[in-house]
LOPAPA-909347 format. One record per residue (C-alpha): residue number from 0; residue in one letter; y, x negated, z. Coordinates in nm, 4 decimals. Layout:
N
NODE num residu        y        x        z
NODE NUM      a        Y        X        Z
...
REM end
This chain:
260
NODE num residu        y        x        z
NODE   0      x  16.8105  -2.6129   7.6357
NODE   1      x  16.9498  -2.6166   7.9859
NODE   2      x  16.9108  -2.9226   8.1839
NODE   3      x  16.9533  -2.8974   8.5999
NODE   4      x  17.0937  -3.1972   8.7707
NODE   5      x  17.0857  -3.2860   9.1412
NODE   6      x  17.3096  -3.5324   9.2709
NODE   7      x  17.1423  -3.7021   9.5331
NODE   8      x  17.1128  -3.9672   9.8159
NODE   9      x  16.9624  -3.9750  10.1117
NODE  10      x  17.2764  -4.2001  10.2156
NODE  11      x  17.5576  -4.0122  10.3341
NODE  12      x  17.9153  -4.1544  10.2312
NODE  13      x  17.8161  -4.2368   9.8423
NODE  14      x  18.0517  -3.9827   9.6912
NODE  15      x  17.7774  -3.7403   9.6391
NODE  16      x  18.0344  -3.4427   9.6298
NODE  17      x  18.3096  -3.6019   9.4681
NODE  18      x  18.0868  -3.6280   9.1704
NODE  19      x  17.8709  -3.3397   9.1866
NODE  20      x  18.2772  -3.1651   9.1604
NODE  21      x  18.4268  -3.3942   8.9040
NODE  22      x  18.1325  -3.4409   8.7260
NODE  23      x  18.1040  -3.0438   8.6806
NODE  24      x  18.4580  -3.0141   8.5793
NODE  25      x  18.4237  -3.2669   8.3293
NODE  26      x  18.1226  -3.1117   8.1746
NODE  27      x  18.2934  -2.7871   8.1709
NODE  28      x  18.6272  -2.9803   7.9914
NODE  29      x  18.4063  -3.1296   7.7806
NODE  30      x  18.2953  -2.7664   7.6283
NODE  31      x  17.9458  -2.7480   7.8232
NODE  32      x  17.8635  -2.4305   7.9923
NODE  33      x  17.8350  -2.5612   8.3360
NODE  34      x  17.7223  -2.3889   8.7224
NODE  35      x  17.7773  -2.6013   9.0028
NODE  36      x  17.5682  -2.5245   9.3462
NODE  37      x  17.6840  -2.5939   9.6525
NODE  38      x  17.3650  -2.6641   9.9041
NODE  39      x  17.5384  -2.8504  10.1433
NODE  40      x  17.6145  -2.7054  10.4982
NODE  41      x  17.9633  -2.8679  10.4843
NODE  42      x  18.0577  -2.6517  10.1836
NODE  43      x  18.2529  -2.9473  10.0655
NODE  44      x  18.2111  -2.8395   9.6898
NODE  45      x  18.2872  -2.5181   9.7648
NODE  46      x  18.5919  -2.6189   9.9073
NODE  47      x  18.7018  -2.8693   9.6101
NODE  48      x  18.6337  -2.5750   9.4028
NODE  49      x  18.9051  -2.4003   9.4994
NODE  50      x  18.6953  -2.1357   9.7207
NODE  51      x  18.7668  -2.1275  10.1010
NODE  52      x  18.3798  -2.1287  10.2575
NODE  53      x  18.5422  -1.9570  10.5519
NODE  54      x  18.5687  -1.6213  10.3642
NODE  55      x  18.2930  -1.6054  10.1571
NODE  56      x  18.0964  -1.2419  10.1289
NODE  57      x  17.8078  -1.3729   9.9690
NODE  58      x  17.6809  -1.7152   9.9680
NODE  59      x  17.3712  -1.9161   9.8717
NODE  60      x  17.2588  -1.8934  10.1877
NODE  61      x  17.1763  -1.5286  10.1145
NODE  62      x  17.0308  -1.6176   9.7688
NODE  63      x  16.7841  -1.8462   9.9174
NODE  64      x  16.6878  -1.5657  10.2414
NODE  65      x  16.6500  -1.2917   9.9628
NODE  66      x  16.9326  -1.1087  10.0913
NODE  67      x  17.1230  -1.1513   9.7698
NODE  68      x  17.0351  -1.2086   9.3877
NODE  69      x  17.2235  -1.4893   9.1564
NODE  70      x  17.4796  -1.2156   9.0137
NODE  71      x  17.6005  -1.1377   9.3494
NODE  72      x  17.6943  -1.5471   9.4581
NODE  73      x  17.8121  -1.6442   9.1416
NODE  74      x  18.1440  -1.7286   9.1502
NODE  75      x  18.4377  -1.8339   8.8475
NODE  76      x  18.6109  -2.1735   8.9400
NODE  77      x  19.0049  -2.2153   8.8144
NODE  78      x  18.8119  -2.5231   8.7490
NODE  79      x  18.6217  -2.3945   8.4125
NODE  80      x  18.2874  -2.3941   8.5806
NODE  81      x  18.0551  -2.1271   8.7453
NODE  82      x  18.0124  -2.2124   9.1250
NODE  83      x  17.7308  -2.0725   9.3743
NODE  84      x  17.9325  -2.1696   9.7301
NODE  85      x  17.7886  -2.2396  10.0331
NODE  86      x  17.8893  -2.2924  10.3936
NODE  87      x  17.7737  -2.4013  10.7549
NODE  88      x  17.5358  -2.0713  10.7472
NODE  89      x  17.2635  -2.3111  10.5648
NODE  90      x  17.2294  -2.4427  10.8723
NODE  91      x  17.0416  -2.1383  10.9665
NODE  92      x  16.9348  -2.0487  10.7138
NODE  93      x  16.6624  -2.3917  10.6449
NODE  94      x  16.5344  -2.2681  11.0163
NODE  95      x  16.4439  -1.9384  10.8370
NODE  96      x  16.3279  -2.0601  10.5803
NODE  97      x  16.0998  -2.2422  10.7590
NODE  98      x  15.8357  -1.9574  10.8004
NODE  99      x  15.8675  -1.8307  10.4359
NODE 100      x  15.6261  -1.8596  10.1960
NODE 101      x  15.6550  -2.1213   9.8589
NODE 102      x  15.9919  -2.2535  10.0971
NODE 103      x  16.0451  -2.5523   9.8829
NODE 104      x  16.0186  -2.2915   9.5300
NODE 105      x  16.3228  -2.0685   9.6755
NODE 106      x  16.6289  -2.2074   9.4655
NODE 107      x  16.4341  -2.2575   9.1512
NODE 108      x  16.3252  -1.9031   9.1492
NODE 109      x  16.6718  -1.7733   9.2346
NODE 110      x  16.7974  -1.9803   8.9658
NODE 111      x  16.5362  -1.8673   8.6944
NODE 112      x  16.7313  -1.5591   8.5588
NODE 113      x  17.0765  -1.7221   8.4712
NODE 114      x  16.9655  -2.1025   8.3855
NODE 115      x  16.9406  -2.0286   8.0024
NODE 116      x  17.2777  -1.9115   8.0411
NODE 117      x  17.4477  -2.2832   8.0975
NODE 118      x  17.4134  -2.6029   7.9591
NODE 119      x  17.3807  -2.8052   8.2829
NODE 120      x  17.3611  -2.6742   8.6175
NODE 121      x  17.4530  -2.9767   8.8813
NODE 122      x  17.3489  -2.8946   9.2538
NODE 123      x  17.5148  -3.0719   9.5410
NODE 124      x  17.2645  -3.2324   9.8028
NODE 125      x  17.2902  -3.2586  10.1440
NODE 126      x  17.3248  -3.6220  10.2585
NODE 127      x  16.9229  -3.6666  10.3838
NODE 128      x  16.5727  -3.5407  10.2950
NODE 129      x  16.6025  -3.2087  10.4540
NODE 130      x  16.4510  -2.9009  10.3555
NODE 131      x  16.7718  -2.7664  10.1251
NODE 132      x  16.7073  -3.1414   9.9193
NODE 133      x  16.3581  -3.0660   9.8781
NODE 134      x  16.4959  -2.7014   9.7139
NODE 135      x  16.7285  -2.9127   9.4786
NODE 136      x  16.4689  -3.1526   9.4088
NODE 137      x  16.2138  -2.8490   9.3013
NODE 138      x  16.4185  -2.6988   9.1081
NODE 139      x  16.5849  -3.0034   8.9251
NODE 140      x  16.4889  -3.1460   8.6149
NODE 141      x  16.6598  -3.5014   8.6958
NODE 142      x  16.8476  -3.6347   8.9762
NODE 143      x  17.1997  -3.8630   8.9204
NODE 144      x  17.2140  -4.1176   9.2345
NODE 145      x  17.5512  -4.1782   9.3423
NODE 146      x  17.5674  -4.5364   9.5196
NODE 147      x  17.8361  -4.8099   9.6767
NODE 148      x  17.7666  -5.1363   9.5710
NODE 149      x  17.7198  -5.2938   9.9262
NODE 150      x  17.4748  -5.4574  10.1404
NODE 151      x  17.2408  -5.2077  10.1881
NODE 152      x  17.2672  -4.9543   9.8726
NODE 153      x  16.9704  -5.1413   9.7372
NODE 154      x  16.7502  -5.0803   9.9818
NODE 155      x  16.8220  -4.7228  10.0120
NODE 156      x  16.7649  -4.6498   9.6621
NODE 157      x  16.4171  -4.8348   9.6541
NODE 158      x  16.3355  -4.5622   9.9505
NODE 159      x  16.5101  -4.3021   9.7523
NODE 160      x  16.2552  -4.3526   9.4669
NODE 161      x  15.9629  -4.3586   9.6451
NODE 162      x  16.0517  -4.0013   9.8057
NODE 163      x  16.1116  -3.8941   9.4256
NODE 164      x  15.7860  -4.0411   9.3098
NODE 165      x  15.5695  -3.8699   9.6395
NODE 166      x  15.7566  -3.5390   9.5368
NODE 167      x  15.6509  -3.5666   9.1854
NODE 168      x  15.3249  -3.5483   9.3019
NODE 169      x  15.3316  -3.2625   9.5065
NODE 170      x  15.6365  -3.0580   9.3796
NODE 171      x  15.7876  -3.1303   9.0536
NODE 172      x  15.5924  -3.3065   8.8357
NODE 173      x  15.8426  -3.3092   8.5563
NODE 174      x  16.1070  -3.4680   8.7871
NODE 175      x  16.3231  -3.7870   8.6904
NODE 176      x  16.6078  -4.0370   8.7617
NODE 177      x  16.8142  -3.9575   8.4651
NODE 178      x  17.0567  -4.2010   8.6183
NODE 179      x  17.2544  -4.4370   8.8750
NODE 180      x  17.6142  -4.4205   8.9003
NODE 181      x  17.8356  -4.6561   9.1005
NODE 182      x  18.0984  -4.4895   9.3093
NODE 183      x  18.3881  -4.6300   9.5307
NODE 184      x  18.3869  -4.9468   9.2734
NODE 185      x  18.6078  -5.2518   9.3486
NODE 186      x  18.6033  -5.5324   9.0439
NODE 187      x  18.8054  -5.7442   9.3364
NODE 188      x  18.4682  -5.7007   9.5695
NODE 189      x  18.2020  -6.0620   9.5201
NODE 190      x  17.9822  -5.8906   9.6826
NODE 191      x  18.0561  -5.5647   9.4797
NODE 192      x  17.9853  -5.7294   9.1870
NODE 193      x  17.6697  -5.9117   9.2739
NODE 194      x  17.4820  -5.5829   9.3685
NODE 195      x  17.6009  -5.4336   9.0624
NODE 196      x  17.4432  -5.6596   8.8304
NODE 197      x  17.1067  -5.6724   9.0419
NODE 198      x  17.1542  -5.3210   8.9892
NODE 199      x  17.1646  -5.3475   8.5758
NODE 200      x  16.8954  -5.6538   8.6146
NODE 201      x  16.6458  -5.4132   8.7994
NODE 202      x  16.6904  -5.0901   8.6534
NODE 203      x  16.8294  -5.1823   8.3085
NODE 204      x  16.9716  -4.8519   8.1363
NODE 205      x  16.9329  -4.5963   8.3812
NODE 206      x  17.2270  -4.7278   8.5442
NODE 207      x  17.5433  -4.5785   8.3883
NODE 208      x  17.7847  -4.7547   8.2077
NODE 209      x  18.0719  -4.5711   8.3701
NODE 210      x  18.1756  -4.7209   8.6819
NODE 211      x  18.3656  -4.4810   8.9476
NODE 212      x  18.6907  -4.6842   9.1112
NODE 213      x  18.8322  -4.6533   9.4427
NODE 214      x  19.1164  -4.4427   9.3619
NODE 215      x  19.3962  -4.2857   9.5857
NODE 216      x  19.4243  -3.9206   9.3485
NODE 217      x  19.0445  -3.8912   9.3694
NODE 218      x  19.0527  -3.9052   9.7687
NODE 219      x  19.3400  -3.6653   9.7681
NODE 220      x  19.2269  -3.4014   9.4914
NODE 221      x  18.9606  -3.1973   9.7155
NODE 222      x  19.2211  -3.1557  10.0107
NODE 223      x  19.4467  -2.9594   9.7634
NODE 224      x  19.1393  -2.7698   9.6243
NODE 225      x  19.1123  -2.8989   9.2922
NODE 226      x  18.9010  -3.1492   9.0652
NODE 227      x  19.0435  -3.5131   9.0101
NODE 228      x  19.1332  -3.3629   8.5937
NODE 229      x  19.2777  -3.0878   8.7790
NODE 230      x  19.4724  -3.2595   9.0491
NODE 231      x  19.5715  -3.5497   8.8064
NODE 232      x  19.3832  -3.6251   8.4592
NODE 233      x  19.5510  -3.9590   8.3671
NODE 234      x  19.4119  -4.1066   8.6743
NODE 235      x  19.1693  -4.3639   8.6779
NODE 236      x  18.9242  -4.1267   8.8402
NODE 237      x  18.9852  -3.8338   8.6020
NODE 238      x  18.9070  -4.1519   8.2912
NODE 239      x  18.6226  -4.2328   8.4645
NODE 240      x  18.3759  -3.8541   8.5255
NODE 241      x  18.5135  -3.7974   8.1393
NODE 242      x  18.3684  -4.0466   8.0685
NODE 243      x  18.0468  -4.0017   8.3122
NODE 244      x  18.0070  -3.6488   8.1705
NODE 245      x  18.0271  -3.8223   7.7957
NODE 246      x  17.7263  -4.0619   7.8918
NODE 247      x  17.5489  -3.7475   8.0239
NODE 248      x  17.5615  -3.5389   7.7619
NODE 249      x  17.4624  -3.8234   7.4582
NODE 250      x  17.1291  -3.8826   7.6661
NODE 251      x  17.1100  -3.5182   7.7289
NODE 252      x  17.1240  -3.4922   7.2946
NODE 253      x  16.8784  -3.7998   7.2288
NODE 254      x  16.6404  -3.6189   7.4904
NODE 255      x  16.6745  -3.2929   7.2799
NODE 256      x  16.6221  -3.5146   7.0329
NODE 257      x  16.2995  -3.6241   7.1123
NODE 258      x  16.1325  -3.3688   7.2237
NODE 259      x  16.1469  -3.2168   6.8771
REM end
């Protein structure tokens, strides 16, 4: 069974693209049939893909408007992974959306007819609660929070549940945190260190083991239009969304698991 992830925060700056890309090319290295979406205006993913947002025919802006159906967008990464790009014309495209009926239900519906067809589709949030993140969060079945350890990381995620549990309510029932990664990590950092283990104290296993370092070849890789296990696989970085993606897909099995 397919399993669709958003990676999401409303805090911008957590590495929310960095992993939605890495994280996708590890699952699709790691033999799982993976789509990444871009939904973010900047087009970031699209670009780290390996697809230039500036020449893009189709786009999930048009999926969303009903312009264009899922076979149309879909793209092949070098990458190993599917990829639905997007660019700065979802910026104009939320204001249409605006006025159309079951607005938050447009990318789950457009997804629909090709999610059997992957293991784990991982969408790429815009960095606040805007109208495209309330599209992810409909149409996800968990969410993976990307977060800094730093002053104020804690306090943003307590918000960021309480939007998750409110949406629950009205959108997704069936909507989770399946988990809370740590990006931009610094063992050297006190203070680093100390929010990480409030982080473990308070929220016990749904914070993953894997921690993401600061790391020079992970900062470079989407200028040169590649994943970090593209760009350079020994690195630390590369190590570290194998092993994120590993984590992923053993709770992914003992859900399957469960359910049965």
């Amino acid at each position: 069974m397919s399993r669709i992830v958003a990676i999401a925060n409303q805090k911008g700056g957590v590495g929310k693209t960095t992993t939605a890309v890495n994280l996708a090319a590890a699952l699709a290295a790691s033999k799982k049939k993976t789509l990444l979406v871009d939904l973010d205006p900047q087009g970031n993913a699209t670009m780290a893909s390996g697809v230039d947002k500036r020449d893009l025919e189709h786009s999930i802006t048009e999926l969303l408007l009903g312009e264009s159906d899922i076979t149309q967008v879909l793209r092949q990464s070098d990458e190993g992974f599917a990829l639905v790009p997007g660019n700065i014309d979802l910026t104009a495209a939320e204001i249409q959306l605006m006025d159309m009926p079951q607005r938050e239900m447009r990318l789950k519906h457009a997804l629909a007819p090709i999610r059997d067809q992957y293991d784990v589709i991982v969408i790429d949030c815009p960095p606040s609660l805007s109208l495209l993140t309330l599209n992810a969060l409909a149409a996800a079945d968990g969410i993976i929070v990307p977060m800094q350890c730093e002053y104020f990381a804690l306090e943003g995620l307590s918000s960021l549940i309480n939007t998750i549990n409110a949406l629950k309510q009205k959108l997704n029932p069936a909507l989770e945190i399946d988990g809370i990664i740590r990006t931009m990590y610094d063992v050297r950092n006190n203070l680093g260190n100390a929010v990480s283990n409030e982080l473990t104290q308070h929220f016990g296993d749904l914070v993953y083991r894997t921690m993401v370092p600061r790391n020079i070849r992970l900062a470079e890789a989407p200028s040169h239009g590649m994943s970090i296990l593209r760009y350079d696989k020994s690195s630390r970085g590369a190590m570290a969304y194998m092993g994120l993606a590993g984590e992923i897909i053993r709770r992914m099995a003992q859900k399957a698991k469960e359910s049965t």
